[in-house]
Structure formats: C-alpha cells, structure tokens
C-alpha positions as CSV (number, residue, x, y, z in Angstrom):
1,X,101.8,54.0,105.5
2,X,104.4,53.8,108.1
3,X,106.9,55.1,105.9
4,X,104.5,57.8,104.8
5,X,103.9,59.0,108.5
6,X,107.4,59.1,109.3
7,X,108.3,61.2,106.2
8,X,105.7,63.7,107.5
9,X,106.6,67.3,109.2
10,X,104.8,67.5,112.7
11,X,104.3,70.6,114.9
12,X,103.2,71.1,118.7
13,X,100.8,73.6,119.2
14,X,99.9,74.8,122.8
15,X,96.6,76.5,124.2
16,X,95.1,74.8,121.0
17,X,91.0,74.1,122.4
18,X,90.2,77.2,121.1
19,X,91.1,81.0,119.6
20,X,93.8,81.3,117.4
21,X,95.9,78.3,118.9
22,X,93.0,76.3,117.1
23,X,93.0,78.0,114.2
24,X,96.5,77.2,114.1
25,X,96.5,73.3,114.7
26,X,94.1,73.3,111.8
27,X,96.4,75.4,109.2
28,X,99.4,73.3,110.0
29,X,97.4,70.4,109.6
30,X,96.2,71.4,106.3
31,X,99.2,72.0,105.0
32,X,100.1,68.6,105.5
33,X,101.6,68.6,109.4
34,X,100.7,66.0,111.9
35,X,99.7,68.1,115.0
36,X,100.5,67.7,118.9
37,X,98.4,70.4,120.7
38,X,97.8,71.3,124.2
39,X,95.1,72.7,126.3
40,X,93.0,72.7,129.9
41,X,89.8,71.8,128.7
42,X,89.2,68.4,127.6
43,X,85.9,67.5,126.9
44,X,83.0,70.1,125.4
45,X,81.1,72.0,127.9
46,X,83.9,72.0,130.6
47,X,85.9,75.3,129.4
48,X,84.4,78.4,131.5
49,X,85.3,81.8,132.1
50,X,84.2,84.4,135.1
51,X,81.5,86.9,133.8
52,X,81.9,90.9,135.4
53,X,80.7,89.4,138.8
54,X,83.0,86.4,138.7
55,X,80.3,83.5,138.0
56,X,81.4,81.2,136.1
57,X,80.1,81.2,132.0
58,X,80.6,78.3,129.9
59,X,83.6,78.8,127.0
60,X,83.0,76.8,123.9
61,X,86.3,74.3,122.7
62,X,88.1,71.4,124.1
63,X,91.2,69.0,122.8
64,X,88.2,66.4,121.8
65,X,86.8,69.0,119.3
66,X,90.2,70.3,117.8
67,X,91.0,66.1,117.5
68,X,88.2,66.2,115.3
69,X,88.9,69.4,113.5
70,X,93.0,68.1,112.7
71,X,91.6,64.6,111.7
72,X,89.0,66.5,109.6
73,X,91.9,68.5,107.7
74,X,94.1,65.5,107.1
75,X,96.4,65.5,110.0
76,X,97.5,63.0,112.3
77,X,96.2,64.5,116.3
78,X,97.9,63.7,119.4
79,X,95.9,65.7,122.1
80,X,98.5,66.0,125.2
81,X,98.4,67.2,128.9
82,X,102.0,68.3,129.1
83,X,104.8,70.0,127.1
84,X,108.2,68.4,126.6
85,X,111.2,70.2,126.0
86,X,111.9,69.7,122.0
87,X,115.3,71.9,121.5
88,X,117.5,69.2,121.9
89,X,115.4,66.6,119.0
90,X,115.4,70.2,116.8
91,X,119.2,70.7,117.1
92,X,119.8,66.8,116.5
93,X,117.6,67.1,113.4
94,X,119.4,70.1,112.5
95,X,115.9,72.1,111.5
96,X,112.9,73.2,113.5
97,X,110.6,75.8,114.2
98,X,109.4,77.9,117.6
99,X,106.9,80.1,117.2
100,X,105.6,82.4,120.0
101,X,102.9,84.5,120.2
102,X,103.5,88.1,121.5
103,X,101.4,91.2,122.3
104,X,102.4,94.6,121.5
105,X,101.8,95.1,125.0
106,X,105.3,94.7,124.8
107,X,106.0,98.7,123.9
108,X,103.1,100.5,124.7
109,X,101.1,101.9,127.7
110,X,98.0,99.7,128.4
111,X,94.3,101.3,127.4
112,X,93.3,100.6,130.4
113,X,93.2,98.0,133.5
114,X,92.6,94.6,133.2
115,X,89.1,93.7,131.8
116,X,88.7,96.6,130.1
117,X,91.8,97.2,127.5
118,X,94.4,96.1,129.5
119,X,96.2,92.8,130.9
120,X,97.0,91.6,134.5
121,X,101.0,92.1,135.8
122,X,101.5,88.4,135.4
123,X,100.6,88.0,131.3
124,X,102.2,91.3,131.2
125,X,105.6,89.9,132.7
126,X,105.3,86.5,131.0
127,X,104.2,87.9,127.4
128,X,107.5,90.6,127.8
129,X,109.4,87.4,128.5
130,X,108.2,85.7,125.7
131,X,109.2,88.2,123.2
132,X,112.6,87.2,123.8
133,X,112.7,84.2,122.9
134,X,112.6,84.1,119.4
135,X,115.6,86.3,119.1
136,X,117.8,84.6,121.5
137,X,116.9,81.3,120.1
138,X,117.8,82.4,116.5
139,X,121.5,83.7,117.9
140,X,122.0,80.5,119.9
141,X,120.9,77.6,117.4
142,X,120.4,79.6,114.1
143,X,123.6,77.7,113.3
144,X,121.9,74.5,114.2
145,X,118.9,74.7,111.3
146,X,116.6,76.2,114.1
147,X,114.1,78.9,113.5
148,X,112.5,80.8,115.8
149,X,109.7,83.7,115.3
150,X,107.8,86.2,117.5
151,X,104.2,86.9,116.1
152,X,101.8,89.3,117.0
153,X,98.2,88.3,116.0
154,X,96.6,91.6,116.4
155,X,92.9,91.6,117.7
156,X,91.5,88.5,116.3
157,X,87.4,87.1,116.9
158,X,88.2,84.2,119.7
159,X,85.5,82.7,121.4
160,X,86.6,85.0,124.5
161,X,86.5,88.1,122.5
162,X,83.5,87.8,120.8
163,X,81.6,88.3,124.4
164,X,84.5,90.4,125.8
165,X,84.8,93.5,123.2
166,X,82.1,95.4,124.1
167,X,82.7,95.3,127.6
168,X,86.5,96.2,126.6
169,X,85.3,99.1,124.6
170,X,86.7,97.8,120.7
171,X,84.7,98.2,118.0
172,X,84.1,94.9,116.4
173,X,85.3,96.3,112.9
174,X,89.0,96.3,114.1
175,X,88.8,92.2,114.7
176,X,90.0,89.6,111.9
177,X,89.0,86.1,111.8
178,X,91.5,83.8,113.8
179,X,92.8,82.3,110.8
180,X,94.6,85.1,109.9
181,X,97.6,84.8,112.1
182,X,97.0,81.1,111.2
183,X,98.4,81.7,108.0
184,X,101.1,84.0,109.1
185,X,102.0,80.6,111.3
186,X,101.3,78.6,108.1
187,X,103.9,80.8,106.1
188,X,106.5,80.4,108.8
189,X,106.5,76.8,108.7
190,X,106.6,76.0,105.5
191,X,108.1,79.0,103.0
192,X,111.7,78.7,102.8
193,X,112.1,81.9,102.6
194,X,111.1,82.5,106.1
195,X,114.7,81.3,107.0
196,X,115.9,85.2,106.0
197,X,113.7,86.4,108.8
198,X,115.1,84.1,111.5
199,X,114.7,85.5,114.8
200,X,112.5,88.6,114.3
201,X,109.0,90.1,114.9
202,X,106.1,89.9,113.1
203,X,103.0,91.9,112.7
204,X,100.3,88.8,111.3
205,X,97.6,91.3,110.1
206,X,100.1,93.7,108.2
207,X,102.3,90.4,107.2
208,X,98.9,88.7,105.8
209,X,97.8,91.7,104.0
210,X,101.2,92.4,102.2
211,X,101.7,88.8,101.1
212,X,98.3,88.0,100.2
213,X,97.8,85.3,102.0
214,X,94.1,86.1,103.4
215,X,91.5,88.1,101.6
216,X,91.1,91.4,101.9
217,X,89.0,93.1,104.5
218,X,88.2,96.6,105.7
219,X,89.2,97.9,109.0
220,X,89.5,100.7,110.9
221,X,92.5,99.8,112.7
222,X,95.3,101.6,110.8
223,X,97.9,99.1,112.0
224,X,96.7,97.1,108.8
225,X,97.7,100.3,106.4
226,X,101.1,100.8,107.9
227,X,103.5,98.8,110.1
228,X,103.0,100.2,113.7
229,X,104.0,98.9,117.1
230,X,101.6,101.1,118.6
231,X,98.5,99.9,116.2
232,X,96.1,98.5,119.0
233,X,96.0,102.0,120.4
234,X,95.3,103.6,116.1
235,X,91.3,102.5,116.1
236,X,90.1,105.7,118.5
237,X,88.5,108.3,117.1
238,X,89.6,111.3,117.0
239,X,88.8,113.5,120.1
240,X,88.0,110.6,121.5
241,X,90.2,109.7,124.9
242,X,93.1,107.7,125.1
C-alpha cells in the first residue's frame, strides 16, 4: 500500500471549499490523483459572503466537505492552511504541472463596476498578473519537464454565482456546470499531448466542446461557437447596451 501511494501522481489545488476549485480537486482525484487543496473556510456553515447591503449571508463549502468529496472519488486528501512553494521538487522531478486560472478580463473593457459585471482593481491587477505566469514558466523550466497553463473557465454555476447572476444582469443560459473547466484541468494533467501546448492559454468551454470531453449543451454565449477573447461580452442582445 505504501508502495502503491508513492507511485501515485498528486496535485495541490487552491481555493478548493467550493466553485470550480472543488470541482477540480474532485476530477483530479478521479482520475486517480492524490489531492492537497486549500481554502478559508473550514468547517460547514462558516463560509459567508456580504449581501447588496453588506450583511453577511452564509456560502455553502468548506475543506471538511471537499475531504469527503476526494475520499469519496478515490483520492488520498490533505486539507492545508498554507501554500508551499513546489518549483524546486517539480524541477528536481523533472515533470510537473501549474495551472492558473485567468479571466478574460485580461483584454477587454469591464461590463460594468464591481457587483454588477465587473471586478474590483485589486482581482483585476492580480488576475492580469496571473496570466503571466504560465508563459514565463513554460520559457524558464519547459526544459526542466515543467508544464504550465493559463485557463479561462468561462461563466460557470458556483455557489456565488448562482445568487449573484441576476443581480449581475447574466442570463442563466450562458453558465456551464463547474465541471467543465474541471475537465479542461483533467485533460491538462494527464494527456500527454498537452506537453505541445506548454505555456499557452486556454478557453475551457470552447476547449471542452471541441474535444468532447463534456456533453453537449446549448447556450447563448457565442464564445462556445467560435474561439473569442471577447466572449463574456457575446451573450447581449442585440440593441441591447453594452
């Protein structure tokens, strides 16, 4: 059994008590990862989020509950407080992957201010930061056997979402289910052929519907029909404002 753990490919997943970093710890543990993951909330009941008048509203998720859901799927959890750096173990290995999560906020103009289609200056400045990473990573240590991706998960249904769109002014039909960039993430970890791609960015609802790898679904977001960095802005109406 020892043997058997040791031969076993494990990932770290942060932000993982709920949304898509969830969704993820549970597709890597699936496919037969054994899964560190992060997060703020601990135990059930304690996540919360301010309403329009800034009272608190309790957020479903916790690192307890995505324990559960890793053990569930056949993977060995490790529920942490803290992040490490892991470059250095990747490049002694010589093979590893970073994925990041990105937002094409990154190249267009916000749909509005924060709370209602837009994103506060400092996620704005961090995200942009972020979308570096992969590429820069790739050119430094590509060489080394590392791997390094930026993803864009499109509008997914998180917990936060689901009470946050109308509010935002989506429709719900432009939303996928979380596990879709979960299998983007899935893909990425395990397909050798992701090494060819080392380094660039990915579109996980455009990716996922090429490849096959989640059923299909209808949508009115046309970033799902053709590759677009501009797709979260496609789903208006026309005549309707920008």
């Amino acid at each position: 059994m020892v043997e058997e753990r040791k031969s076993r490919r494990r990932a770290l997943v942060t932000g993982a008590t709920r949304g898509i970093g969830k969704a993820i710890a549970c597709e890597l543990a699936s496919a037969g990862f054994d899964v560190a993951f992060t997060g703020r909330t601990r135990r059930e009941g304690e996540g919360a989020e301010e309403d329009d008048f800034g009272r608190p509203t309790p957020l479903p998720g916790s690192l307890e509950t995505t324990r559960a859901l890793v053990d569930a799927a056949g993977g060995q959890a490790l529920p942490l407080a803290l992040v490490k750096a892991f470059l250095p173990g990747m490049v002694e290995a010589g093979r590893g992957v970073v994925i990041d999560l990105s937002t094409r906020h990154n190249y267009t103009r916000q749909a509005g201010p924060p709370g209602r289609g837009g994103a506060g200056v400092s996620y704005n400045g961090s995200k942009a930061a972020l979308g570096k990473l992969a590429d820069g990573l790739a050119a430094e240590h590509g060489r080394d056997g590392v791997l390094a991706f930026d993803l864009d998960p499109g509008p997914v249904w998180t917990e936060r979402g689901e009470r946050q769109h109308e509010r935002i002014g989506y429709p719900r039909s432009i939303f996928r289910p979380i596990e879709v960039p979960a299998r983007v993430v899935r893909w990425l970890a395990t397909d050798p052929e992701a090494a060819r791609y080392n380094g660039q960015h990915f579109m996980a609802q455009a990716f996922v519907r090429a490849r096959g790898l989640y059923p299909p679904w209808e949508t009115t977001l046309r970033m799902n029909e053709r590759w677009s960095t501009t797709a979260i802005l496609d789903w208006r109406e026309r005549g309707r404002p920008r």
